[in-house]
N, C-alpha and C positions, 0 to 999 in steps of 0.2 A: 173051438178057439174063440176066446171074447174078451173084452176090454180087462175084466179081473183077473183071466190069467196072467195076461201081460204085465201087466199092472204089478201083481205079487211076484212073479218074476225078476222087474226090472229096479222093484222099489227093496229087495234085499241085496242089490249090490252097493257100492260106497257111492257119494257123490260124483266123486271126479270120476268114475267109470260110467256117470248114467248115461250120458250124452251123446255118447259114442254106442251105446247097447242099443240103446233106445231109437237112433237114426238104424242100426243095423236090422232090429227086431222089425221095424215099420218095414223099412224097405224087401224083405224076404214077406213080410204080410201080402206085402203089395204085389210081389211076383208072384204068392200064390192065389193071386185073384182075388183075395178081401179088401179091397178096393177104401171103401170105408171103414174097417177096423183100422187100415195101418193108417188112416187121417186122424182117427182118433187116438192111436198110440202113439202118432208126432207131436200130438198137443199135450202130451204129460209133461208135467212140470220137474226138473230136475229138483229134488228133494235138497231142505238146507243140512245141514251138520246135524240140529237137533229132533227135525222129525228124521233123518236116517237113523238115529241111536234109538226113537222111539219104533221105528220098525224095526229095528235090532233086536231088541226085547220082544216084541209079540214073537218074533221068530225064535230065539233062542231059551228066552226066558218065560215063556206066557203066564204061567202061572202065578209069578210075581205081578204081570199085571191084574190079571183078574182077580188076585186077593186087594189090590188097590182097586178095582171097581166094584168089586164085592163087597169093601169097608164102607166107600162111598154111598152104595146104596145104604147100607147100616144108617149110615150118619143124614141121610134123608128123612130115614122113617124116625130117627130118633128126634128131630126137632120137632117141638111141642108136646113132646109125648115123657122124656129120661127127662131127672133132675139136673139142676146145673154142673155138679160135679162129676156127674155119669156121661153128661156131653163134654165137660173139657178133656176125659179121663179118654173118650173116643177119638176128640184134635190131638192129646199128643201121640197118641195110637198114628193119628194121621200121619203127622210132622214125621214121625218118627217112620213109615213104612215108604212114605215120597222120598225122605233123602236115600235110605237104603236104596230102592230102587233104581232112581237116579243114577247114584253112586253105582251099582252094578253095570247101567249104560255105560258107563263111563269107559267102565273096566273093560267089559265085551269090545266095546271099540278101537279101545286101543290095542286090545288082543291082536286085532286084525291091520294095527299100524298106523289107526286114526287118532289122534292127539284132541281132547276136547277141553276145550279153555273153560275157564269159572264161565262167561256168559252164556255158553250156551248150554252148560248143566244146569246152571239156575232156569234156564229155560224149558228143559228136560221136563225139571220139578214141578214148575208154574204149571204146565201142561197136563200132568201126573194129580196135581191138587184141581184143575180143574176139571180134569174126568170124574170127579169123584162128585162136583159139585151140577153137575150135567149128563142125564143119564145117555144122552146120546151121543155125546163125546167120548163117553167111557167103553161107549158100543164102537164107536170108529177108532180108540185106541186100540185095540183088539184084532183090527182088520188089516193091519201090518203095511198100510198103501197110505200111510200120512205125507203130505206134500213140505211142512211145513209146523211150527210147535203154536201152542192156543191155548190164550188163558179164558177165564170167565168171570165179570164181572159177579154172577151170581143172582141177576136181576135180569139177564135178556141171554137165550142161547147160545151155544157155539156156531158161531159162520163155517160148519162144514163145509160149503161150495167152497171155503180158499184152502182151506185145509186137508181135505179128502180127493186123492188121487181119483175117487171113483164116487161121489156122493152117495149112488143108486144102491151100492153096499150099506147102508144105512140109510131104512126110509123113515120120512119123518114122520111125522105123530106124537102131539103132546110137544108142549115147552119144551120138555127136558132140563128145566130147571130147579133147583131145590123151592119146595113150600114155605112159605112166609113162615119167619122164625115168631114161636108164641109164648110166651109166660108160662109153663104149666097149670100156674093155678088160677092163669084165666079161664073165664068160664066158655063155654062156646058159644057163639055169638047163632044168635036165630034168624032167620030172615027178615022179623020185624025188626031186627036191628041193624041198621046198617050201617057199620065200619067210617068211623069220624076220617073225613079224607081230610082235614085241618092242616096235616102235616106233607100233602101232596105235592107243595111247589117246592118244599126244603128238599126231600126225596129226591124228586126229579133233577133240584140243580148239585145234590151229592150225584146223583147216580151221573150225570154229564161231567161231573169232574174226575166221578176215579174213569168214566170211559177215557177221557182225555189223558189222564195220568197213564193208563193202560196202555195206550196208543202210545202214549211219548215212551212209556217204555219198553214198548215194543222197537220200536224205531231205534232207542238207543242199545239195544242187544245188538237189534241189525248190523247197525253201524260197527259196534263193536266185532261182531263177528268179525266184519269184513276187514275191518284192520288188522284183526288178530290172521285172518286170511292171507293178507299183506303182509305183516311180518312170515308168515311163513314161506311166500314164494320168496320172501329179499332175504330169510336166509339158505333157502334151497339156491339160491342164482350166486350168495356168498359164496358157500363151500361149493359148487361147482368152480366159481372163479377162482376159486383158493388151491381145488384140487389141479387147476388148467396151470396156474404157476408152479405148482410143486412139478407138473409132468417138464415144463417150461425147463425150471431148474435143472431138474436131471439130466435132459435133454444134451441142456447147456454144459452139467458136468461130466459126460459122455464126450462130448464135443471137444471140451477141453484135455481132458485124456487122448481122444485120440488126435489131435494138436501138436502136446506135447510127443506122443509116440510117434508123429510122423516129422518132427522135425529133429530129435534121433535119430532115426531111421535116416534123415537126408544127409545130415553129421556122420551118419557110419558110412554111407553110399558117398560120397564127397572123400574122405579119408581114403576108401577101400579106388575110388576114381584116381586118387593121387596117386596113390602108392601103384599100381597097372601102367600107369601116363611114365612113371618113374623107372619102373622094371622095359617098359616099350622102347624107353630113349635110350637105354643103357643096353637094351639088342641091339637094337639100330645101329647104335656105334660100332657093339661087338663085328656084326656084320661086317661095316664100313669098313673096319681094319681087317677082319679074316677078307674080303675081297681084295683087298689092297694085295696083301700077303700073296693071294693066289697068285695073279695077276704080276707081279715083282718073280715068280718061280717061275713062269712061264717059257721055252726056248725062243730068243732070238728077243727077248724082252731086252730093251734097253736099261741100261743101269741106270739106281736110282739116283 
């Protein structure tokens, strides 16, 4: 038993069941004396929407993944090397195998009764394009224990520690970034030459801007998500509300039937009371006078 098993266990169920697995999984740890694995399996991160669809894939799908990190590689070794039109003829190859894929998450997920909004399939995808451009992201795609979905600049690796449920699943070594993009029919630069860094401070304040833009929109998914999260509990608490009046209703129309059948019922028992109270007074009397009668025949009775 170790942190990966649990790990791959707990990270193919849906979100909203991890929480509850994952406190149960630690705590049966803990009783059987692994004292520190189940501290380490409290501290796993419940998984958002889109890294659960991205471990949905590794598990059900894999092979779609790994022809997406197997093109990725392709499109690594092809910068500097294929013409220009042999490299875009591979991006639409790209474009074209991340939305599939994607789209396939999508599907899987809802299979199982999860509903995934445009932000966080766009997410999916971003994630998907970025394994392709980071070989060690493409290797943690693959390990089916993502915490969380990760793009890549392209210029600095993927943060597997927020990403990866298990880091140690994927050790590091190397960038893992793509090679600086070349001209083909540049020539190769020899050691006596050394690479005009002229253009270093423009780089560096691009490369800080799309980080910021990255960020921001990373953040604005988030956001997104969670509202899109919110409408769906305000309409799971609607149609419960809605289903609580309809029982309300019937309830009530129930109530009213039997209302009216019991103030019938009182209309007949009141009737059937009179007419008894009526047949009672009209003995009564009968009596009254057969007594009388007796009593008048009696010997030595006085006359009436």
């Amino acid at each position: 038993m170790d942190l990966a098993t649990a790990a791959r266990e707990l990270y193919g169920l849906r979100p909203d069941g991890f929480t509850a697995a994952r406190n149960e999984y630690a705590a049966r740890t803990r009783t059987e004396g692994h004292r520190e694995l189940a501290d380490e399996v409290k501290r796993l991160r419940r998984p958002t929407t889109a890294g659960w669809v991205l471990n949905l894939l590794a598990r059900e799908d894999r092979e779609e993944l790994e022809a997406v990190v197997e093109l990725g590689g392709r499109l690594r070794d092809a910068v500097g090397v294929l013409a220009a039109d042999q490299l875009r003829a591979l991006d639409r190859q790209r474009r074209e195998l991340t939305r599939a894929v994607a789209a396939r998450g999508a599907g899987l997920a809802e299979a199982t009764g999860q509903r995934v909004a445009a932000p966080v399939l766009a997410e999916v995808e971003e994630s998907l394009r970025a394994a392709m451009v980071d070989e060690r992201a493409g290797r943690a795609l693959l390990t089916g224990v993502l915490v969380d979905a990760f793009s890549s600049t392209g210029l600095e690796p993927v943060d597997l520690e927020r990403v990866l449920a298990v880091p140690d699943l994927v050790p590091a070594g190397g960038t893992g970034t793509a090679p600086a993009r070349r001209h083909p029919s540049a020539p190769p630069r020899t050691p006596e030459e050394p690479a005009p860094d002229d253009d270093a401070p423009r780089r560096e304040a691009a490369r800080r801007r799309l980080e910021d833009a990255s960020r921001a929109a990373r953040e604005a998914a988030e956001a997104a998500r969670d509202a899109e999260e919110a409408v769906h509990a305000a309409v799971r608490a609607r149609r419960e509300a809605d289903q609580r009046v309809e029982d309300l209703r019937a309830r009530l129309e129930d109530a009213e039937v039997a209302a009216r059948q019991a103030h019938a019922a009182e209309d007949t028992a009141r009737t059937a009371r009179d007419a008894a109270e009526g047949r009672r007074r009209r003995a009564a009397e009968a009596e009254s006078r057969a007594r009388a009668a007796a009593v008048d025949g009696l010997p030595g009775a006085p006359p009436g």
